[in-house]
N, C-alpha and C positions, 0 to 999 in steps of 0.2 A: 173574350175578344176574338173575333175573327182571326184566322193565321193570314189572310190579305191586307188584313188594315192597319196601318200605321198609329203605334201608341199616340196617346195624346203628348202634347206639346212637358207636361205637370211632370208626368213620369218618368221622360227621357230625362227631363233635367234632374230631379230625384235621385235617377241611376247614374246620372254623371256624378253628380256629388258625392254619392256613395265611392264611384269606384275613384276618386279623387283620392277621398280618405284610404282606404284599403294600399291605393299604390303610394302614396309617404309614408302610410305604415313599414310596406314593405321594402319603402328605399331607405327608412332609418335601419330597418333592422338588417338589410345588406352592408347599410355601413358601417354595422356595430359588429357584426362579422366577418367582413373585412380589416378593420381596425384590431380584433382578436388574434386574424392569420398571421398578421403582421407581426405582432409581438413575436422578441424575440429574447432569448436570456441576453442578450448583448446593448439592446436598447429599450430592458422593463423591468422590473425588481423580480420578473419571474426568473427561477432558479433551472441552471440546464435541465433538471431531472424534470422538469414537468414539461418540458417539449420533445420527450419519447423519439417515436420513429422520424418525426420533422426537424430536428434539431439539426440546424445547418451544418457544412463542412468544415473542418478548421481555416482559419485563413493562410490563404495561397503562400502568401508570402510573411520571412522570416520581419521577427518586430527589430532582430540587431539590427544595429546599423552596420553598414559594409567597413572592413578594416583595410582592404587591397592584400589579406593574407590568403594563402593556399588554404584550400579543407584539410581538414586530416593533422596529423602529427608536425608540429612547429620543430624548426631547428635548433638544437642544443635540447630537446624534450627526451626524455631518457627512455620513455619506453621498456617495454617487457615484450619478452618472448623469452618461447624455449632453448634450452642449451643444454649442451651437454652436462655430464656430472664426472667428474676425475676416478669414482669412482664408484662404478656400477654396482647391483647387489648381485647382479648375476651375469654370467659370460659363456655365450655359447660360441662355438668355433665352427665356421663354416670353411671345408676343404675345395679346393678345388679337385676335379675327379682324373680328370686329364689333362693335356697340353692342347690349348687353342688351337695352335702353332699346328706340328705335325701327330699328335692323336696318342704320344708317347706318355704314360701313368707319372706323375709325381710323387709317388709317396718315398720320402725321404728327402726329398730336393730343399735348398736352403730356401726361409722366407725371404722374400725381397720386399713385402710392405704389408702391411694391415689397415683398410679402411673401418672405419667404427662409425656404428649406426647405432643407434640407439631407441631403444622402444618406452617409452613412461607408457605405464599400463595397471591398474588395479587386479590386486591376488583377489582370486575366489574368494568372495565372502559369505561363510558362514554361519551359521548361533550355534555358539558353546552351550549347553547342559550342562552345570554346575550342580551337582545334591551335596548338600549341605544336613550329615545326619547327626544327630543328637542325640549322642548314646546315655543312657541312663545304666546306672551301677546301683549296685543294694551294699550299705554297710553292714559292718556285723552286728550295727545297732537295733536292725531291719530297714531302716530308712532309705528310700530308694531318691536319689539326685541325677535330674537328670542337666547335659551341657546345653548354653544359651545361644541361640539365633544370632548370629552375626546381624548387623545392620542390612537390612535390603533384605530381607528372608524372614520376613516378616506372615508370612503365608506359605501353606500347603505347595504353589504354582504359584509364582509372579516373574514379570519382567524384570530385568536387571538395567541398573544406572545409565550403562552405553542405551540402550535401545529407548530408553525413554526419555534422555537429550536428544534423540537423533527425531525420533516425537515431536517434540518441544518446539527442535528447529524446524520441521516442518511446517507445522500447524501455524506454529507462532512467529519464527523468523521468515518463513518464505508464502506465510498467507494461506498454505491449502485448505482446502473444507476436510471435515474430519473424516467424510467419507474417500476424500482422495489421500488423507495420509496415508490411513490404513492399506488401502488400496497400492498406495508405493511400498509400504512395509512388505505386504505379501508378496510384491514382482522383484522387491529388490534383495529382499531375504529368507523368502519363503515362511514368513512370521504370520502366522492367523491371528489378527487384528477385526477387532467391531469398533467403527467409529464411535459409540459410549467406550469402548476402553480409550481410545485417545482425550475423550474429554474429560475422565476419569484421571489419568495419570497425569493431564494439564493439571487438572483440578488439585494436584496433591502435589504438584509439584508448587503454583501458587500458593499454598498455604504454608511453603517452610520459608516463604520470603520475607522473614519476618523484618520492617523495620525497611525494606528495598525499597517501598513507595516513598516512605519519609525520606530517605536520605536523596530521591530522584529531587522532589518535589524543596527540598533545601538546595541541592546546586544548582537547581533553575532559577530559584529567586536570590542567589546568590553571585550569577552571570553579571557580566556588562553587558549584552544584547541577547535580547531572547526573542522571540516568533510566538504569535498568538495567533489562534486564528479557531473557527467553529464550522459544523457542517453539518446538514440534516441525517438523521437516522433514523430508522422503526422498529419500534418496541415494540412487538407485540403485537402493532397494525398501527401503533399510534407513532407520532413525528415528535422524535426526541432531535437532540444535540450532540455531537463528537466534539466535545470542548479538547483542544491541542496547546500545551505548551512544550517550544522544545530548542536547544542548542545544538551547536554541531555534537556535542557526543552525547547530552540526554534528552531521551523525547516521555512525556508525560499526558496520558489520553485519559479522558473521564466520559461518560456517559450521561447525561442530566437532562430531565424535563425540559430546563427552560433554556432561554438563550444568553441572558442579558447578564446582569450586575449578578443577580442571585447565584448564577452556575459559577461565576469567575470567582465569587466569592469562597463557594462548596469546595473550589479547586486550591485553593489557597495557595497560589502562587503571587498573582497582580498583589493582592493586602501589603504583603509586605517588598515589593520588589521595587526597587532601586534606579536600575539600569536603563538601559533604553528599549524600548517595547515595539516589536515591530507588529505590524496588524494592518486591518482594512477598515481604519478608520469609523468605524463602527463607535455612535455614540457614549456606547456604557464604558469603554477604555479611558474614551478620556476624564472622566469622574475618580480615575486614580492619579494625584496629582503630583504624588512620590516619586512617579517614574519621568521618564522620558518619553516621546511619544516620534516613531518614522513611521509614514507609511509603507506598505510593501512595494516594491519596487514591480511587481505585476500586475498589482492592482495600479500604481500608477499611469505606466504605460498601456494600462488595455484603458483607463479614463480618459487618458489624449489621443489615442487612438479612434475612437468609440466612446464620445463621452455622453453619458445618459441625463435627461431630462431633469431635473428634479432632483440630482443627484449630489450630495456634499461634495465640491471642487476644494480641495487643497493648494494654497499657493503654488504658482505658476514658477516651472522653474522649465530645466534641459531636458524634453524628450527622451535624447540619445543617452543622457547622464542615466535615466534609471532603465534605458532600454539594455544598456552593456555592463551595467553591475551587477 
């Protein structure tokens, strides 16, 4: 066809239908990715960890409700700080060299006061070298005996007791990666540490616990209130479970495949527990009917707050009641 002549009447209408179609396609599929942006862990069963770098700010403002009290330390609140100690370990004496006054030397002059300052401060810490030798004797029998390893001296070169709790507590009470314990062992004591020896000497110091997990795993089902609760992990690249039971003084962590009845089962706490179960409502909890059953007092208040579609509502009760407890 000619570039002057205007297509037939068949064709244009053809190309409108065409692009009719093409433009709903592409206005369903802007609003199916719009509707995607949107989501957000706060109003969609998606979980914070999978809205990465977009994952909104926390909210502005606190979820208490106002009391009309000051921030900070309430009155008759006892508080801590430093103080002095009656009796120091060590005492140094600071002279005055001369007289403020007119330039005249004191030495001899009577004291007229003593102000006391006081310094708390850590002695230089070192590692002791301990050899521990084992001398062998020959009887007149010929028989040669030699004397026995004390406990902990088990090896040629090993760590001792102190330095592998202080390990322990690193790794395991305060979180660090094994490459960062190590790493404070070297700057804090000059200790040549390979993060495999820290999960070496974890590893051995777990296996003398014997009998720790059962008797954890007894006083929590033995509580009148316990806290349940679950959270995604990766195995290996696959999406496990951080199944949680825990009381104010014991807390009890499992690792499991699944999420539901099965892992609570493996955990063997809920079977036999009593008391009242606090949690997030989550289906498979309530199939244990031995217990008690509260919802968490954060989950409830982020549901009145922010309550999601679709989402199990709990009897309606006081905002504020589970905002300030």
């Amino acid at each position: 066809m000619p570039a002057d002549q205007e297509p037939p009447y068949e064709v244009l209408a053809a190309l409108v239908v065409s692009l009719r179609g093409e433009l709903a396609r592409a206005q369903e599929r802007i609003a199916e990715l719009e509707e995607r942006l949107r989501k957000t862990s706060r109003n969609s069963s998606m979980p914070p960890s999978g809205e990465g770098l977009a994952k909104p700010p926390p909210r502005s403002r606190s979820l208490r409700m106002k009391t009309g009290r000051k921030p900070g330390g309430q009155d008759g609140h006892p508080g801590t700080t430093l103080a002095q100690v009656a009796k120091p370990d060590r005492e140094v004496r600071h002279e005055p060299g001369s007289c403020s006054g007119c330039g005249a030397g004191l030495a001899g002059r009577p004291v007229t006061g003593i102000e006391r300052r006081q310094v708390f401060d850590l002695p230089p810490v070192t590692v002791k070298v301990t050899e521990h030798q084992l001398i062998e004797r020959e009887c007149d029998c010929g028989h040669r005996t030699r004397g026995a390893a004390p406990q902990g001296a088990e090896a040629p070169v090993q760590y001792g007791p102190r330095v592998a709790a202080v390990i322990i507590y690193l790794y395991i009470g305060q979180f660090l990666s094994r490459k960062r314990t190590a790493q404070a062992l070297a700057e804090l004591f000059g200790i040549p540490l390979s993060p495999g020896t820290v999960a070496g000497i974890t590893a051995r110091a777990a296996g003398k616990l014997d009998g720790f997990l059962e008797r954890v795993r007894e006083n929590i089902t033995a509580s009148d209130v316990a806290g349940f609760d679950e959270t995604g992990f990766r195995v290996e690249g696959r999406l496990h479970w951080v199944h949680c039971a825990r009381t104010g003084k014991h807390t009890l962590l499992m690792v499991h495949p699944r999420r539901g009845r099965q892992a609570m089962e493996a955990m063997g706490v809920l079977p036999s527990f009593t008391g009242i179960a606090v949690h997030d409502a989550r289906a498979p909890y309530d199939t244990y009917v031995s217990a008690g059953h509260q919802l968490c007092c954060a989950h409830y208040a982020d549901t009145v707050v922010m309550p999601i579609p679709g989402r199990r509502r709990w009897r309606a009760g006081v905002p504020g009641l589970a905002v300030s407890a």
